[in-house]
GUFI-39108 format. One record per residue (C-alpha): residue number from 1; residue in one letter; chain; x, y, z. Coordinates in Angstrom, 3 decimals, always signed. Each point is the difference from the previous one (the first is absolute). Layout:
! GUFI-39108
+-----+---------+--------+----------+----------+----------+
| num | residuo | cadena |       c1 |       c2 |       c3 |
+-----+---------+--------+----------+----------+----------+
| NUM |       A |      A |        X |        Y |        Z |
...
+-----+---------+--------+----------+----------+----------+
This chain:
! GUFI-39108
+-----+---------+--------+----------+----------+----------+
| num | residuo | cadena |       c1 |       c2 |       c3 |
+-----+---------+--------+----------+----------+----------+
|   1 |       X |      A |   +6.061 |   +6.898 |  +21.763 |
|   2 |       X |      A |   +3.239 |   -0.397 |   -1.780 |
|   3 |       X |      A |   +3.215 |   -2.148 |   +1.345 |
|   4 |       X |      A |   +1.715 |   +1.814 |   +2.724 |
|   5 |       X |      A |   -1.315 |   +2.906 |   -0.091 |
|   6 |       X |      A |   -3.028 |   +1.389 |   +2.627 |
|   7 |       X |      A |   -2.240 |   +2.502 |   -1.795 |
|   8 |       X |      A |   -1.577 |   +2.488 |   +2.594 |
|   9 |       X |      A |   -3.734 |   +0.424 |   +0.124 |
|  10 |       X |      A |   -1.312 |   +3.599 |   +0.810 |
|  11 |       X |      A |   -1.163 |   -1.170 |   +3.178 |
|  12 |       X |      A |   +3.200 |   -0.827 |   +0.973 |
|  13 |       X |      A |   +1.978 |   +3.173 |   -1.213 |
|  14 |       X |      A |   -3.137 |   +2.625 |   +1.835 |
|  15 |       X |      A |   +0.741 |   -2.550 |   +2.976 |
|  16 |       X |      A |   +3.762 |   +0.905 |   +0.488 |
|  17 |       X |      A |   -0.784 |   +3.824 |   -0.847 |
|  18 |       X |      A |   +0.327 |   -0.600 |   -4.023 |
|  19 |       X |      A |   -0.942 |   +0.828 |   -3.156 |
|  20 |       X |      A |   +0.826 |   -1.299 |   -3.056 |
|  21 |       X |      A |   +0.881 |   +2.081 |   -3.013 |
|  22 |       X |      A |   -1.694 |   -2.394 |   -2.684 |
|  23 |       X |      A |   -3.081 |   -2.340 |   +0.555 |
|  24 |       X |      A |   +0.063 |   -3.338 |   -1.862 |
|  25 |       X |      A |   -2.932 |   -0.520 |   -1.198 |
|  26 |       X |      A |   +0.129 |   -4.270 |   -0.427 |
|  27 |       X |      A |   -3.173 |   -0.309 |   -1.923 |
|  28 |       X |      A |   -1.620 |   -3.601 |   +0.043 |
|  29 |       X |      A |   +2.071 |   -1.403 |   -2.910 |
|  30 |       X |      A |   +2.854 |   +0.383 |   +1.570 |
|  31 |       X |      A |   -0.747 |   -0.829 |   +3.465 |
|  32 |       X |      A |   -2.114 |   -3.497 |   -0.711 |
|  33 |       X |      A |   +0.751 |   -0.672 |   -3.999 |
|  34 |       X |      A |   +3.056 |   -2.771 |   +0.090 |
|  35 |       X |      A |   +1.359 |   +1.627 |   -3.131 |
|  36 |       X |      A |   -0.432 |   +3.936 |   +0.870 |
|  37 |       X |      A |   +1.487 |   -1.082 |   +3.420 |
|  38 |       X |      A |   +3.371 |   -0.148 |   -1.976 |
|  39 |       X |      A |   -0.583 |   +3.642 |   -1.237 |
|  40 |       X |      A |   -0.677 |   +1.080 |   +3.661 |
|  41 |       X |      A |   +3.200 |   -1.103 |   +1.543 |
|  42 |       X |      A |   +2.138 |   +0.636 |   -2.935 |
|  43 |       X |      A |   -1.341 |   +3.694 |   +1.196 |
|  44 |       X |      A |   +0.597 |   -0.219 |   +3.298 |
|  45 |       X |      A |   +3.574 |   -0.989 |   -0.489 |
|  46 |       X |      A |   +0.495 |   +3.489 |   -1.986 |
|  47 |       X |      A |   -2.051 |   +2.014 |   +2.726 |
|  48 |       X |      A |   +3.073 |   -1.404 |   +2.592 |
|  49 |       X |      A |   +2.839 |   +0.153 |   -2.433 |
|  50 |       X |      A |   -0.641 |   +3.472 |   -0.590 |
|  51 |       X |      A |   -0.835 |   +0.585 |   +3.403 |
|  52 |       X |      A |   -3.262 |   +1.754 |   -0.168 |
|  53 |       X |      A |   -2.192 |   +0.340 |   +2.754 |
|  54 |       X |      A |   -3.133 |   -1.768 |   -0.532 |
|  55 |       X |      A |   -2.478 |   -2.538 |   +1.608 |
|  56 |       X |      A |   -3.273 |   -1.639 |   -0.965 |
|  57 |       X |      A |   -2.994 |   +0.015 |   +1.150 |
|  58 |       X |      A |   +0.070 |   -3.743 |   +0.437 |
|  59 |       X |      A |   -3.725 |   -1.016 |   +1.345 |
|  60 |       X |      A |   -1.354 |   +3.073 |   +0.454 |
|  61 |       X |      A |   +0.355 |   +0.066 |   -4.153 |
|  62 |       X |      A |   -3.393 |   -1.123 |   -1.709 |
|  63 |       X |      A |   -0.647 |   -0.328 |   -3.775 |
|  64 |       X |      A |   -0.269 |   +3.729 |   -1.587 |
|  65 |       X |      A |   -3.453 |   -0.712 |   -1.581 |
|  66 |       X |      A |   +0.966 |   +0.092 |   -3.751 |
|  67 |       X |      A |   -1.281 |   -3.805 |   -0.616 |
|  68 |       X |      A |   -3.311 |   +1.063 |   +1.288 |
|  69 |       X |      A |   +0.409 |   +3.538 |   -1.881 |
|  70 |       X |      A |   +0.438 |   -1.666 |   -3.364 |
|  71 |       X |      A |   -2.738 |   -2.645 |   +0.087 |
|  72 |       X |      A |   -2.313 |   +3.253 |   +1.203 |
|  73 |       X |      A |   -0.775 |   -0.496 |   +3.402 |
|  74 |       X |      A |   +0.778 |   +3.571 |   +1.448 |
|  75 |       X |      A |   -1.510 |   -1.135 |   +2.724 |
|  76 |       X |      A |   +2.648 |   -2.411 |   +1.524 |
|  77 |       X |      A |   +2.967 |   +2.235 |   -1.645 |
|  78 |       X |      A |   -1.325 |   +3.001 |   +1.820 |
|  79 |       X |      A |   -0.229 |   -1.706 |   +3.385 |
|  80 |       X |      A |   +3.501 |   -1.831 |   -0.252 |
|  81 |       X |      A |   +1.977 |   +3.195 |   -1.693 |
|  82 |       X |      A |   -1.169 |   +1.837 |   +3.319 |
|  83 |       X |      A |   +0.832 |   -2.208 |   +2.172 |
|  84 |       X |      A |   +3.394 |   -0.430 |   -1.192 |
|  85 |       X |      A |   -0.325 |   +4.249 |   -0.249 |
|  86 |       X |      A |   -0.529 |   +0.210 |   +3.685 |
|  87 |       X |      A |   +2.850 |   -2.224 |   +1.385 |
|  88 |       X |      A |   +2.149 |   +1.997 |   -2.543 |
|  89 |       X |      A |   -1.073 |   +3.177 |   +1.198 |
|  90 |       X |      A |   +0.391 |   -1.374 |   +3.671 |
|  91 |       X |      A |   +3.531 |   -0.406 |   -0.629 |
|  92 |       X |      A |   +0.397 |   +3.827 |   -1.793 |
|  93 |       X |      A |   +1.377 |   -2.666 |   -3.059 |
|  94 |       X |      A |   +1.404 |   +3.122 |   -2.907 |
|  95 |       X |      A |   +1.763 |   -2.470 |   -2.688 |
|  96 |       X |      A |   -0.624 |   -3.796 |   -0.679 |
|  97 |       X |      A |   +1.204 |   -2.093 |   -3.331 |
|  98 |       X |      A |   -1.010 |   -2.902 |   -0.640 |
|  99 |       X |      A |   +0.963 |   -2.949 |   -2.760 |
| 100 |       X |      A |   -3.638 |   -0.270 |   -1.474 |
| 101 |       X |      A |   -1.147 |   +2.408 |   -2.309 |
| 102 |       X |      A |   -3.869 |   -0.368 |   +0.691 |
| 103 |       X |      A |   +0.640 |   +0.983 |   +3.663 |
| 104 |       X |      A |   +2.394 |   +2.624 |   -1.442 |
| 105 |       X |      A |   -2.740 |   +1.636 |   -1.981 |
| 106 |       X |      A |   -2.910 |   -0.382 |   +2.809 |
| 107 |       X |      A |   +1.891 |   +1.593 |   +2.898 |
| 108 |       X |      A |   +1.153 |   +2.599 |   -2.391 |
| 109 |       X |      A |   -2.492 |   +0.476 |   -1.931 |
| 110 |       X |      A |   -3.588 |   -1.034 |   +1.790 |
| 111 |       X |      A |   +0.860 |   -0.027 |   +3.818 |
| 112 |       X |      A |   +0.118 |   +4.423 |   -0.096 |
| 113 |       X |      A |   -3.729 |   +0.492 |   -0.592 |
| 114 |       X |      A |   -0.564 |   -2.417 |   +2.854 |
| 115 |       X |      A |   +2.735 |   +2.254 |   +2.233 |
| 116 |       X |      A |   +3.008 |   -2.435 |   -0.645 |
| 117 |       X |      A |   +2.480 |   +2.947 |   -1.712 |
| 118 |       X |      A |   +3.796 |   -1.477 |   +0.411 |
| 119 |       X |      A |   +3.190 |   -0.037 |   -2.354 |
| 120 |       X |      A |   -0.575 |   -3.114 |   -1.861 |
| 121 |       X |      A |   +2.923 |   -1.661 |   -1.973 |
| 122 |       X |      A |   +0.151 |   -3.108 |   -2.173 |
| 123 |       X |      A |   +3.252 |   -2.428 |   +0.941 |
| 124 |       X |      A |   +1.292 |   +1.089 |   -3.216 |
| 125 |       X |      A |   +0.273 |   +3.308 |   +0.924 |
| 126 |       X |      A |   +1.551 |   -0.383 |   +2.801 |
| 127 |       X |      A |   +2.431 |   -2.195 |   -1.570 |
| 128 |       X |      A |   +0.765 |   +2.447 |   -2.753 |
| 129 |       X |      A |   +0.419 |   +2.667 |   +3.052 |
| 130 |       X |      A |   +2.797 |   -2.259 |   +1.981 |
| 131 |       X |      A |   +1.457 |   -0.009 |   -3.730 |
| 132 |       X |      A |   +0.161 |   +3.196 |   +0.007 |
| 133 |       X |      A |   +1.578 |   +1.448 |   +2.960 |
| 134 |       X |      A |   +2.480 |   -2.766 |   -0.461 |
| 135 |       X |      A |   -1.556 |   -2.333 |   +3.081 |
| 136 |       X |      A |   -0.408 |   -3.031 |   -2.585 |
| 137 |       X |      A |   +3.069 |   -0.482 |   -1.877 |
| 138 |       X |      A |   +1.050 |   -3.082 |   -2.303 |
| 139 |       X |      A |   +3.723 |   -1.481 |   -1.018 |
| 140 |       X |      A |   +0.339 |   +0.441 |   -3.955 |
| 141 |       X |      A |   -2.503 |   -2.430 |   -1.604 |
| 142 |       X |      A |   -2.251 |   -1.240 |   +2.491 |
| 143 |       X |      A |   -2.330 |   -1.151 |   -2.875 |
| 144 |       X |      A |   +2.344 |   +0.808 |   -2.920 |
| 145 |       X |      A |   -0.640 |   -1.996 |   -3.253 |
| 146 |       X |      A |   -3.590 |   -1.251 |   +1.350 |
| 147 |       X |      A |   -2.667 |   +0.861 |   -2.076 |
| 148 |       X |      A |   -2.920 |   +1.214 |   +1.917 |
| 149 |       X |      A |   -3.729 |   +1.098 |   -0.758 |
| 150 |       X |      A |   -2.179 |   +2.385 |   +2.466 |
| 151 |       X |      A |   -3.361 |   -0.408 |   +0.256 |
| 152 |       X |      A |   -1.926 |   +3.011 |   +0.373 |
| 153 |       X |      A |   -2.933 |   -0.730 |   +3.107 |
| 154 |       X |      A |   -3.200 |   +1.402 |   -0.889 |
| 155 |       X |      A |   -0.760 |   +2.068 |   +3.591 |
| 156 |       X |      A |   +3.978 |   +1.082 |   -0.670 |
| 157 |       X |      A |   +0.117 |   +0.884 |   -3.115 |
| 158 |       X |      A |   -2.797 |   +1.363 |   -1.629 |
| 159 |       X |      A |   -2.429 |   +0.918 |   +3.315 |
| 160 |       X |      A |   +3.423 |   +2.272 |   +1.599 |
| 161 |       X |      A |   +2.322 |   +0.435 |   -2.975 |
| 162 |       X |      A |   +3.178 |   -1.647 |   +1.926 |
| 163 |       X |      A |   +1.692 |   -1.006 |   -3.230 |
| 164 |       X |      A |   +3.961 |   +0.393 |   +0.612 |
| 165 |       X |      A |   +0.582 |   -0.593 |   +3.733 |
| 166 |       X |      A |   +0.262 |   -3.656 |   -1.065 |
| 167 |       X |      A |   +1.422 |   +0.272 |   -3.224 |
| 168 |       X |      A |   +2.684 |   +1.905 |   +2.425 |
| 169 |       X |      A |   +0.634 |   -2.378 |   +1.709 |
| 170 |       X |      A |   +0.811 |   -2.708 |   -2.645 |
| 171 |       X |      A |   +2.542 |   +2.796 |   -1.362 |
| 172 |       X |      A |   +1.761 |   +0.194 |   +3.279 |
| 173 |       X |      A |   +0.131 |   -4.007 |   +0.183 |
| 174 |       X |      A |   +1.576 |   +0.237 |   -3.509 |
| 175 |       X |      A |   -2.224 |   -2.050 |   -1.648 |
| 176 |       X |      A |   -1.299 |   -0.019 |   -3.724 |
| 177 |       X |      A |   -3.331 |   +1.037 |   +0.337 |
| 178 |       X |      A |   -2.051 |   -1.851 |   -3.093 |
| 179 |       X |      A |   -3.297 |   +1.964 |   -0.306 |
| 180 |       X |      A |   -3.389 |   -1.530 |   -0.594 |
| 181 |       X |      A |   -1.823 |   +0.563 |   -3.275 |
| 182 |       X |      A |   -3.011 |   +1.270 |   +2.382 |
| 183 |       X |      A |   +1.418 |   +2.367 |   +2.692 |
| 184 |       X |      A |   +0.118 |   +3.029 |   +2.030 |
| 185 |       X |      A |   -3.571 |   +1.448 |   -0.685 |
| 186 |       X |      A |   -0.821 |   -2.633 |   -2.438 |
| 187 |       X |      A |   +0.807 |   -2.653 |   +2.293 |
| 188 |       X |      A |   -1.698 |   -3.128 |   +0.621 |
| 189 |       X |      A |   -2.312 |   -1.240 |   +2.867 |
| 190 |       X |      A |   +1.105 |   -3.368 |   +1.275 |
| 191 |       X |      A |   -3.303 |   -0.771 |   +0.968 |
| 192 |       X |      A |   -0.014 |   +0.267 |   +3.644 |
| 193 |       X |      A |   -1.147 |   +3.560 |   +0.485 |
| 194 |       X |      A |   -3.613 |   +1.468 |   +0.937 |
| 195 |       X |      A |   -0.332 |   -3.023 |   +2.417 |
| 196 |       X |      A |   +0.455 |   -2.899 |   -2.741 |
| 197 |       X |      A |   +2.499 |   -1.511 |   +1.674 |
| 198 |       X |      A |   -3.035 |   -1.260 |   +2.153 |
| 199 |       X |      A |   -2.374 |   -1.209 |   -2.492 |
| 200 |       X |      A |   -0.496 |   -3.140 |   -2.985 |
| 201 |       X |      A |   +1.325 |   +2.110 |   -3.111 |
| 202 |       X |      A |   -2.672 |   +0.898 |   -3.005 |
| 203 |       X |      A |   -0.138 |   -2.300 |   -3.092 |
| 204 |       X |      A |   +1.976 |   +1.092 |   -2.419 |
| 205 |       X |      A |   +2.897 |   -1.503 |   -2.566 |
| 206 |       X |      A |   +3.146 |   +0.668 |   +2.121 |
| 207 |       X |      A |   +0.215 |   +0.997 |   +4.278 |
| 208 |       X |      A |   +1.890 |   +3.840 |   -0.244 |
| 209 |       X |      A |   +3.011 |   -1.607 |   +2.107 |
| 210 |       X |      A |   +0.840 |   -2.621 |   -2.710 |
| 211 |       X |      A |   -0.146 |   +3.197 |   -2.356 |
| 212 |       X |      A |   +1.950 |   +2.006 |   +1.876 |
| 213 |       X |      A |   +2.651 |   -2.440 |   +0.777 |
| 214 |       X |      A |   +0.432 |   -0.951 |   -3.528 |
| 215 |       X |      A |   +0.690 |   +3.585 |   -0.710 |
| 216 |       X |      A |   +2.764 |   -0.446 |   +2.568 |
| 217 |       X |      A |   +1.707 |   -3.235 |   -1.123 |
| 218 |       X |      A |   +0.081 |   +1.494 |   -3.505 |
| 219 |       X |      A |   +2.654 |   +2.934 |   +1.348 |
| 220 |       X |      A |   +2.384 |   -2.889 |   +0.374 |
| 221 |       X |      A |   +0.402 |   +0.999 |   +3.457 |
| 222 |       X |      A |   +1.406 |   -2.178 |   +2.849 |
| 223 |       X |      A |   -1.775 |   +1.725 |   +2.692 |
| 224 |       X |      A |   -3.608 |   +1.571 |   +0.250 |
| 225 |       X |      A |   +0.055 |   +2.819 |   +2.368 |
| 226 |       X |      A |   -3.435 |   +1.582 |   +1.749 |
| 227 |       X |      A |   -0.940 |   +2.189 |   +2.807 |
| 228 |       X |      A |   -2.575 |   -2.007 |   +1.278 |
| 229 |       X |      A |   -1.119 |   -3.133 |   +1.782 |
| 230 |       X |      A |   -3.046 |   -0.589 |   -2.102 |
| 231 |       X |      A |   +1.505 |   +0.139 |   -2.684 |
| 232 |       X |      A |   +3.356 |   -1.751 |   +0.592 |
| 233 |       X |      A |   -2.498 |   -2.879 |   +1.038 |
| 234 |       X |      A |   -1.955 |   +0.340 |   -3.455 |
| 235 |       X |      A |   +3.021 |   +0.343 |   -2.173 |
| 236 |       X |      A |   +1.883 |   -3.049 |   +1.820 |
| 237 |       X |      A |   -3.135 |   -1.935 |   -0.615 |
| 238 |       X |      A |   +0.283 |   +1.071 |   -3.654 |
| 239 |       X |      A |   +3.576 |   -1.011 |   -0.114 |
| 240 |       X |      A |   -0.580 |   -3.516 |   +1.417 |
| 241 |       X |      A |   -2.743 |   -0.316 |   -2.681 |
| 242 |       X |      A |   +2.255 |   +0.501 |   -2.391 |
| 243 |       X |      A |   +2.291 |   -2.473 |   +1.313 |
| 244 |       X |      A |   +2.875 |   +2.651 |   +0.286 |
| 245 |       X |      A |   +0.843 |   -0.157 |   +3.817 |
| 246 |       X |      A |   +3.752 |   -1.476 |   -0.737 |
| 247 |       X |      A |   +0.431 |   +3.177 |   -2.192 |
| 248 |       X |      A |   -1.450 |   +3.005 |   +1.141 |
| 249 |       X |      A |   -0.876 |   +1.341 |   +3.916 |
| 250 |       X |      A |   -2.531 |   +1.935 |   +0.941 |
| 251 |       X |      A |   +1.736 |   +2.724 |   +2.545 |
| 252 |       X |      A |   -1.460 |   +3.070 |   +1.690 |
| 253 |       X |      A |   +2.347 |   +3.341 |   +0.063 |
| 254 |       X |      A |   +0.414 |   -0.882 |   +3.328 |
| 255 |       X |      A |   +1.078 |   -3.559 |   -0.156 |
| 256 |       X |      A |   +2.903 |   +1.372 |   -2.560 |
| 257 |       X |      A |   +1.660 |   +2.709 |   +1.993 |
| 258 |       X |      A |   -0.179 |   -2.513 |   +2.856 |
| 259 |       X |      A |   +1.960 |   -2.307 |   -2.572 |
| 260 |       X |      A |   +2.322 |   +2.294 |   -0.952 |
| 261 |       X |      A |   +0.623 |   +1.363 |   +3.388 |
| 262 |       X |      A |   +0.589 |   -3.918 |   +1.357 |
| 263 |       X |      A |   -2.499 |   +1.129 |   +2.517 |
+-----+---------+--------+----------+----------+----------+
């Protein structure tokens, strides 16, 4: 998955008498989208620096069933969440994290009443965590002097409330965090949520990723920072739209403590 380094499947660990501490949950952004790819081993790479032990479910992993959810086929969500409950359960799986926040929120939040009840964390989190107990540490000014906005992910943000694990982590990377007009609670969609990121958008005067992005650029800030791969994908679209590529990136959390950590 990422250069050099073998990342264990659960399979593999129960094979040799194993378990691993934390599941990573890969989602199907980061496992087949070329962009959210990026995300996923810029991960891994902090998973082995820090040297926790964790492994993936690598095949055995199938989509969580929020697409379906969201365009209101409980149908298909209910059979796929239980599927992926029962291979879970088969492997006595306690704590997974995972870098998308719409498998975040259905594992934690949907996957219970159908008997999937595990210690769910967003990347962030964990991040924050390594922070922390001093696991992740940075050399003065990894980011110092760049100017950088956080967008706030809807199934982050307002559906959980996980407002300053990120925000903690641009602290610790030194950066000057330059807040959107529209954020925290008030933050805005950037259109890819409740299964749009599937479907023609509505008419209307302006797509909600040229909107939010806009909102962005105005901060003045050289680097857009999200949490996840939908919408790094819809804000980089926005950002080529604008024809701003040569002057601002489009970087998940991840991606920058991999950056600053020369990982």
């Amino acid at each position: 998955m990422s250069e050099g380094i073998k990342v264990p499947t659960v399979a593999e660990m129960v094979a040799q008498g194993e378990k691993p501490d934390i599941l990573f949950w890969v989602g199907c952004a980061g496992s087949f989208d070329e962009r959210a790819q990026k995300i996923t081993k810029a991960f891994v790479k902090i998973l082995h620096h820090t040297g926790i032990k964790y492994a993936i479910l690598g095949t055995e992993e199938t989509c969580t069933g929020d697409p379906a959810k969201r365009a209101g086929n409980e149908f298909l969500f209910q059979m796929q969440a239980m599927a992926n409950i029962a291979t879970l359960n088969a492997y006595e799986i306690t704590k997974i994290v995972t870098t998308c926040p719409h498998c975040f929120n259905t594992i934690k939040n949907e996957y219970p009443e159908l008997g999937g009840k595990y210690e769910v964390m967003h990347h962030t989190q964990l991040l924050q965590e390594l922070i922390d107990d001093g696991k992740l540490t940075f050399g003065e000014g990894a980011f110092k002097g760049r100017k950088i906005t956080y967008h706030d992910s809807c199934y982050l943000g307002r559906a959980n409330g996980v407002y300053d694990a990120p925000r903690r982590i641009l602290e610790a990377l030194d950066a000057e965090l330059v807040e959107m007009k529209r954020c925290r609670k008030n933050g805005l969609c950037c259109g890819a949520g409740g299964a749009q990121m599937f479907k023609e958008a509505e008419e209307g005067k302006k797509e909600v990723n040229i909107e939010r992005t806009e909102e962005a650029l105005a901060t003045g800030a050289n680097i857009i920072s999200a949490n996840c791969p939908f919408c790094t994908t819809m804000l980089g679209d926005g950002v080529k739209h604008e024809n701003s590529e040569d002057k601002v990136e489009v970087l998940d959390l991840a991606e920058l403590v991999a950056q600053a950590k020369d990982l």
